[in-house]
Each structure stands twice: as C-alpha cells, then as structure tokens.
N, C-alpha and C positions, 0 to 999 in steps of 0.2 A: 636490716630486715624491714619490710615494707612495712606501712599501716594494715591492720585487719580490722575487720567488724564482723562481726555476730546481729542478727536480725532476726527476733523471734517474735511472730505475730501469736495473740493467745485470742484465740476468735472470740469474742462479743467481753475481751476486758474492758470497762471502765474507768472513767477519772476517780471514783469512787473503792475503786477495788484497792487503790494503792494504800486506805487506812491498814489494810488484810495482809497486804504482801509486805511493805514494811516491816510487820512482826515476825517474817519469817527469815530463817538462818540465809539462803541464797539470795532470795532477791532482795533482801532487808541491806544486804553490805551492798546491793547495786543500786539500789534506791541510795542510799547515804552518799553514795561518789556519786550522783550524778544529778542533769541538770531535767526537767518534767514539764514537758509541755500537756496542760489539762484541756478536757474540753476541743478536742481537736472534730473539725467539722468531717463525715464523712462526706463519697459523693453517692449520686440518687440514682438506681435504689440503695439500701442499704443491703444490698445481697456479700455474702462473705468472695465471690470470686471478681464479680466485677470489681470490689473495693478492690481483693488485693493487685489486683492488674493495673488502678489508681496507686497504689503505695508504690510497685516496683517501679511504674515509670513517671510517675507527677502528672498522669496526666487524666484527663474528663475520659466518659464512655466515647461520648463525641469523634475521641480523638482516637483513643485504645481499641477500640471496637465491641469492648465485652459488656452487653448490658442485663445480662441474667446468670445465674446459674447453669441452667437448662438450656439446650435447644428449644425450638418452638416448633413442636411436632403434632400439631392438631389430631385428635385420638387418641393420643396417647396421653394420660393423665399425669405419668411419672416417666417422664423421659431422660436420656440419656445428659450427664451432668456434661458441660465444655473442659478439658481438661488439657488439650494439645495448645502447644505453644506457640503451633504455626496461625493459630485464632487471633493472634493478638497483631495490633498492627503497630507499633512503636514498639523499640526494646525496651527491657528494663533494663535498669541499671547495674547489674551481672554482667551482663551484655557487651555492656559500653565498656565495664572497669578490662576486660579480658582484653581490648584494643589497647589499653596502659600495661597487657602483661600481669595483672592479676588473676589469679585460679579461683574457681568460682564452686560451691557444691549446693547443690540444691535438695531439702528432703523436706519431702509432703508440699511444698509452697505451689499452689493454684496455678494452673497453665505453666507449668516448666516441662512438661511430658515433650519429649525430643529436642529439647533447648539444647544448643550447642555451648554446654558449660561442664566441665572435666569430672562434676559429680552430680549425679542426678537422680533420685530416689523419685520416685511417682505413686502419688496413693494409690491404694484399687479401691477404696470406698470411703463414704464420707457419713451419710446416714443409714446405713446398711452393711449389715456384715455380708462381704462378699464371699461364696462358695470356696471360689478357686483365688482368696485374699492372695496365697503368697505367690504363685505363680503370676498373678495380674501385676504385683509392685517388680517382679521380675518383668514381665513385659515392658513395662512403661520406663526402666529403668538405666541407665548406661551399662552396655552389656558387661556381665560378669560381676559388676558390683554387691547384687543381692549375695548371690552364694557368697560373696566375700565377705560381708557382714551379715549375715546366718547365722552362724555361731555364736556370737556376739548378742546376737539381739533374741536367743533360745528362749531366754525364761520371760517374754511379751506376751507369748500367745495362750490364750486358754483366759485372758482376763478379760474384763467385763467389756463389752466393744469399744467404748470412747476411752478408756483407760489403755486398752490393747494398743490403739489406734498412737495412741502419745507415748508410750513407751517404747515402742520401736520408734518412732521421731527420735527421744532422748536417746536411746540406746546406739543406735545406728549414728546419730550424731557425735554421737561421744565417740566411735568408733575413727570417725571420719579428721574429728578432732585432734584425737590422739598420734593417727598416722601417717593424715596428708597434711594438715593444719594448714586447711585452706585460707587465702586471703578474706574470702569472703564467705559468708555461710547462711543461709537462708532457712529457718524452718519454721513450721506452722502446727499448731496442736489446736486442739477441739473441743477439750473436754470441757473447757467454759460454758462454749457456746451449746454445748447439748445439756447442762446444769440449769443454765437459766431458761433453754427452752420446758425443757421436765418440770419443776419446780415454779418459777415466774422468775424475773429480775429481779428480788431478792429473797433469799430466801437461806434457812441454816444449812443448807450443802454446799455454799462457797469456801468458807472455812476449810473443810479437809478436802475439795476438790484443791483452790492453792497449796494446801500440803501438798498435795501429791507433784503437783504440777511444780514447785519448790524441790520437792525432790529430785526431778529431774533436772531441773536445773544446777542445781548441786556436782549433779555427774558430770554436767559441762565444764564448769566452774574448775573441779579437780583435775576433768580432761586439759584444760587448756594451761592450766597451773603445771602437772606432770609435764606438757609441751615446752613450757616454756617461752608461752606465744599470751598469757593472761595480759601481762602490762604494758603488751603491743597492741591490744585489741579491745576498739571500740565496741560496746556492750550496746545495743538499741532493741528496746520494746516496745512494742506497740497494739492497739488494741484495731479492729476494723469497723469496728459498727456497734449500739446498743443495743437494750429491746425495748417492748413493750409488752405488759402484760395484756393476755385477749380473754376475754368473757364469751364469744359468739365467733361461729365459722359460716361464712354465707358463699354459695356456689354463683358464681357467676354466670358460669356456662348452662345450668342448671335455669336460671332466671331467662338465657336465652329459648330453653330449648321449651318454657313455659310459656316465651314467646313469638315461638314461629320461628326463630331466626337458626338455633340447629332444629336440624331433622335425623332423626335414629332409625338404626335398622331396628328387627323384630328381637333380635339377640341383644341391644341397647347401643351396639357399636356405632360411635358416628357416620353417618352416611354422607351428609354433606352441612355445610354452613352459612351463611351469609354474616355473623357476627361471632367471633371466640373469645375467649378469656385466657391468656398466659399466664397465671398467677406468679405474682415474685412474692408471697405471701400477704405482705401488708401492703401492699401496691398490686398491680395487674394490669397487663400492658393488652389493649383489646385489638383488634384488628378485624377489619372489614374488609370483606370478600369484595374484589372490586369486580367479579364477571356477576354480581348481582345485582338486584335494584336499589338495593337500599345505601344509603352514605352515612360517610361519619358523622354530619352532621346529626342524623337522624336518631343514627345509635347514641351518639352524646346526649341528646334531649330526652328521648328513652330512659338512662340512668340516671338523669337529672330529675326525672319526675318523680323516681323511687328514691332516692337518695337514700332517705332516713331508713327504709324499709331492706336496704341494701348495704346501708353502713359504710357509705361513701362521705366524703368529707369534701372532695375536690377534684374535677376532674380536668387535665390537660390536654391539649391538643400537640401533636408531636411538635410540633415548632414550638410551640409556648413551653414545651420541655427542655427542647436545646438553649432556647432562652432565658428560663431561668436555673436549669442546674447543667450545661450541657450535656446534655443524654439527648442521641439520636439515634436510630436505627431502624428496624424494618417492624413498628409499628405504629399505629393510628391514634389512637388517645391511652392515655394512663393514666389510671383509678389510684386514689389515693386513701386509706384507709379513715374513718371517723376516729381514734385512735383505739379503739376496743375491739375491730375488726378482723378478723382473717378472712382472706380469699383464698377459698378451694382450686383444686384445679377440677374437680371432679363434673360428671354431669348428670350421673345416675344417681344421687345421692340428693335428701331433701334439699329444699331451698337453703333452712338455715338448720344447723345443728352444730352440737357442744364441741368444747375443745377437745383435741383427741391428737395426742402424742405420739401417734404413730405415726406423723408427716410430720416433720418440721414447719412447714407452713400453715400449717391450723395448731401447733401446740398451745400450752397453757402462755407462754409468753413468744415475740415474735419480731423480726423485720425485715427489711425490706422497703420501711416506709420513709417517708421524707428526710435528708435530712438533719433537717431543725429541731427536728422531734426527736424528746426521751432523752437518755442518758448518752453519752460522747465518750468516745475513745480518749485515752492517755498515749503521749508516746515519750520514752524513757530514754536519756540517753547519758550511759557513761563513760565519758570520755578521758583514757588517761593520758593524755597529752594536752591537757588543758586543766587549769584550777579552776574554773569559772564553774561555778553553780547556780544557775539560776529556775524561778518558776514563771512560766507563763500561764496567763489564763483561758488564754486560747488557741485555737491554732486553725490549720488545713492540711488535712490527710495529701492532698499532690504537691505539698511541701516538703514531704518526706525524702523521696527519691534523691532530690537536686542536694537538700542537706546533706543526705549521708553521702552522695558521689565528691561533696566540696570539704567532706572529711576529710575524705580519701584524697584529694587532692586532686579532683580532674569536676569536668563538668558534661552536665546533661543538657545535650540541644535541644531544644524546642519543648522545654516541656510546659505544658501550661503550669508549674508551680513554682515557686523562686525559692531558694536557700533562704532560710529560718537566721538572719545576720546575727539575733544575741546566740545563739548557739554555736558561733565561727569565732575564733578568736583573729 
C-alpha cells in the first residue's frame, strides 16, 4: 500500500492554539506522535486563499498568481470570492502526486473548483450563507459526488453557518475516507478563523470551538482506523495566517471620494475613478487610473500626508512588494495597516467608523496584514513511518508543499520552498 497523507488546514490556527488542542482526545494523540513546526511565516497578504494557494504549491503570489481573496471589481464593494482552479498558475501538489499514480480528493480547500483530481467537493460560501448552499457545492463539485455523499452529510445542515460549513467538511470526509481511502486528502474548515474574527484573537470561545473541531476530527481518525489505512497515513496540520485585533474601520475609497479622486453617481454608485482601494482587510492594494492625470506617485504622497489620520503604517510601491515579500500583480501601491486598522471596501460609508462583524474585513480582529506581524501559524506533522520527533521554532509556510510531496516520496519542481530536512528522515 502506498504512503497517504491527510492535510487539514484550520483557518487562522496558531502556534499558541496547540496548549488547547493538546488537551483534546483527537488531536492530543496527534500532537503526542508527532513532530511541530511553530511560528511558521505566512506570505503577504495574509488573506486565507492566497496563503492556501502558497501551502499547496511552495510557492510566492509572485509566482501562483493569487494575491486576494476577491476579484478587483471597482463598484462593487463585495465581490465575487477566486475560487476556480484554472486561476492558479503552478500546480499544487495533488497535482504533481496523481503523475506518481496517487488519488487525490479535495473538500472545501481554496481554488480546487474544476481541479482534475478524482474527488473534489467545492465550497459555495465562505462568509455567507449561500441561498442555493447545496446545489452550488453540487455545481462546483465532480459530478455525482455530492448526491453521493448527501446522505451521509443529512444531520450538517440547519447548524449555525461556520459549524454547518465544517461538518459537512468532516462529514463528507469521513465519507470519502471510509470508501475510497484516498492517497491524499485535502480539507479546510473555518470555524477558527470566524471565532477570532467575532470575538478577537483571544478570547473564551476557543476552547469549545477546538471541541467541536476535535470532534470532527475524531470521525476521521475512526474513519481511517475502520479503513485500515490510519498507520499508513501521514497526519499534517496546519494553520494559514494569524490575526489582529482592530479598534477602528477607515474607508479608503471614502477618503478618495472626499478627494476628488472617485466621482458618484446621484444614486452613490461609482461613476468613474482616478484612485480605488481593494481592501485585503489589514492591507489594500490601491490602483491608479492610468487614462487620468494623476500618478502613483502622487497618490503615494497623498496617503503619506494622512497617514496617522488614515491608519496607515507603510506604504509599498508594487516593486518594493515583489522585493520584499514577492507579491506582484495588477496593482500600484499597498497600504499596510498601523496595526489597530481595518480598510473598508466601502465608499458610501463615513470616513472612519467602529468594528462591525458583519465583513470579515472590518471585524473586531483581522488580517491580511504583513507577514511579520501578530501571531504565526503552527504546522503539525505526524508521521508513522518515522520515530523522529522533533520541535522547531520556526519555519515558512512555501515549505510545506515540497515537505509533504518528499514524504510521499517524489518531488516538487520549481517551487520557491525547499523541504523542511529535520522533518525527512
């Protein structure tokens, strides 16, 4: 039987989080076998799909091509999330393993929507409960699989939406586990990362969110044990990003449109621009109209003279971005938050006003931002085909990739991240 791995991303876990998960029945026996790399650097921004598009493949935005969440759809405040897998421009590592003849099944993990890999579950939403939820995870999904695991995943729905959202992950996993016991297996839950937006970065609803999220894990754990595929299969977790907690929400487009630079219709709708704001929450990538008068230079100096009044901490010019975290793509400068800051997307809305949880991007805690900043992902890995246990203090999120494919015994070309050697025997 071949090696397997398991790969579960828990959006916005922490090196900190593992005092919590420890104490628990599932991930407490996975933590004790295995080796922990703390402190793992993400890349910039810290948005939950660009990172994991970094984890699958090892590589910078630069290279992957995904550097937001969102489209950048000027007028539109909340645009349509990236979710197609034809966006991304390097494989992941699924990908590559399926050329060695490994089976591959993918549920909920970021840009796999039409991925040619044998199981593929596709979210329909992430901060919002979708209307047509099941019929959309049926759309995006390898056809026929949903109604296959339907039944299965019955008692999900009607729970609270970030719980809803992770129970069918578990459930459908477990399904997937039990009957095709794929080589490799990919999934992604949420409910972290919408706990510490609700609440801040710490707060007393971690505790029974890891319950539940232990729970699920639990059903894997048995699934793969009933398989008899448990003590063939490499267990890896990993976290994507921190936060930060935010006190203030300042509009950026707002600050433009108090500057001449948007112009609104009579209804408020944009009319036209010469300067926008993309917000990635704790960051904001700005973009300048080039059929206008005005330049980046100008807009740069602009936000540099409000800074303080704007909650800007630092601002790059897109080359100084690829320079120092590579992230490049189709905009002009990137705002960097003062750490207390959120950027709106909005324009109609006052300049500055309070946190409000009804966007993940202005909630009570947040990122998107540098980096270096805040709390650091953990990435977990236990391996039973090795005694070795070790801890490291640090690490890099596009190291992941090439580690777990040098698990598996092949390798990833070109990825800007090299294999993690104390974790290779």
């Amino acid at each position: 039987m071949p090696k397997k791995l398991l790969l579960i991303s828990i959006d916005a876990m922490i090196s900190k989080d593992i005092e919590i998960m420890k104490e628990l029945p599932a991930f407490g026996s996975i933590i004790g076998e295995a080796s922990i790399v703390k402190n793992v650097l993400p890349i910039c921004p810290t948005l939950t799909h660009p990172v994991h598009v970094s984890i699958g493949t090892g590589c910078y935005p630069d290279k992957h091509g995904i550097i937001s969440n969102d489209y950048f759809l000027p007028g539109q405040a909340f645009s349509p999330w990236l979710e197609k897998a034809d966006l991304v421009k390097v494989p992941i590592f699924p990908q590559i393993a399926k050329q060695y003849g490994y089976t591959c099944a993918s549920v909920f993990w970021p840009l796999t929507i039409g991925m040619d890999l044998d199981w593929v579950l596709g979210r329909a939403w992430v901060h919002e409960r979708n209307k047509s939820q099941q019929q959309t995870i049926k759309d995006n999904s390898t056809e026929g699989l949903f109604d296959e695991v339907a039944p299965f995943v019955e008692s999900c729905w009607g729970k609270e939406h970030y719980e809803e959202s992770d129970s069918f992950c578990f459930l459908s996993a477990e399904y997937l586990l039990r009957k095709y016991k794929p080589d490799i297996t990919l999934i992604h839950v949420v409910l972290m990362d919408h706990i510490r937006h609700a609440y801040g970065v710490f707060s007393d609803q971690l505790a029974p969110a890891y319950k539940f999220l232990d729970d699920g894990m639990a059903r894997l754990l048995d699934a793969m044990k009933d398989a008899g595929t448990l003590d063939d299969t490499i267990i890896c977790i990993t976290g994507d990003h921190g936060q930060l907690d935010i006190d203030r929400v300042i509009s950026l487009n707002r600050f433009f449109v108090d500057s001449g630079l948007i112009r609104l219709n009579d209804d408020g709708s944009l009319q036209d621009w010469d300067a926008y704001a993309h917000s990635a929450s704790l960051t904001s990538y700005i973009h300048v109209n080039a059929s206008q008068s005005c330049s980046a230079k100008s807009i740069m100096q602009l936000l540099l003279d409000n800074k303080e009044r704007l909650g800007i901490a630092e601002i790059l010019t897109r080359e100084q971005a690829q320079q120092r975290y590579h992230l490049d793509g189709d905009f002009d400068l990137l705002v960097e938050t003062d750490g207390h800051t959120a950027f709106s997307p909005r324009w109609t809305v006052p300049l500055e006003t309070p946190v409000d949880n009804t966007d993940y991007r202005t909630s009570v805690a947040g990122h998107g931002h540098f980096p270096e900043k805040g709390e650091k992902p953990a990435f977990i890995v236990r391996n039973p085909y090795s005694s070795k246990r070790i801890t490291l203090e640090s690490g890099n999120i596009v190291d992941q990739a090439p580690t777990m494919a040098r698990l598996l015994g092949f390798d990833m070309p070109n990825c800007d991240g090299t294999p993690i050697s104390q974790l290779l025997d």
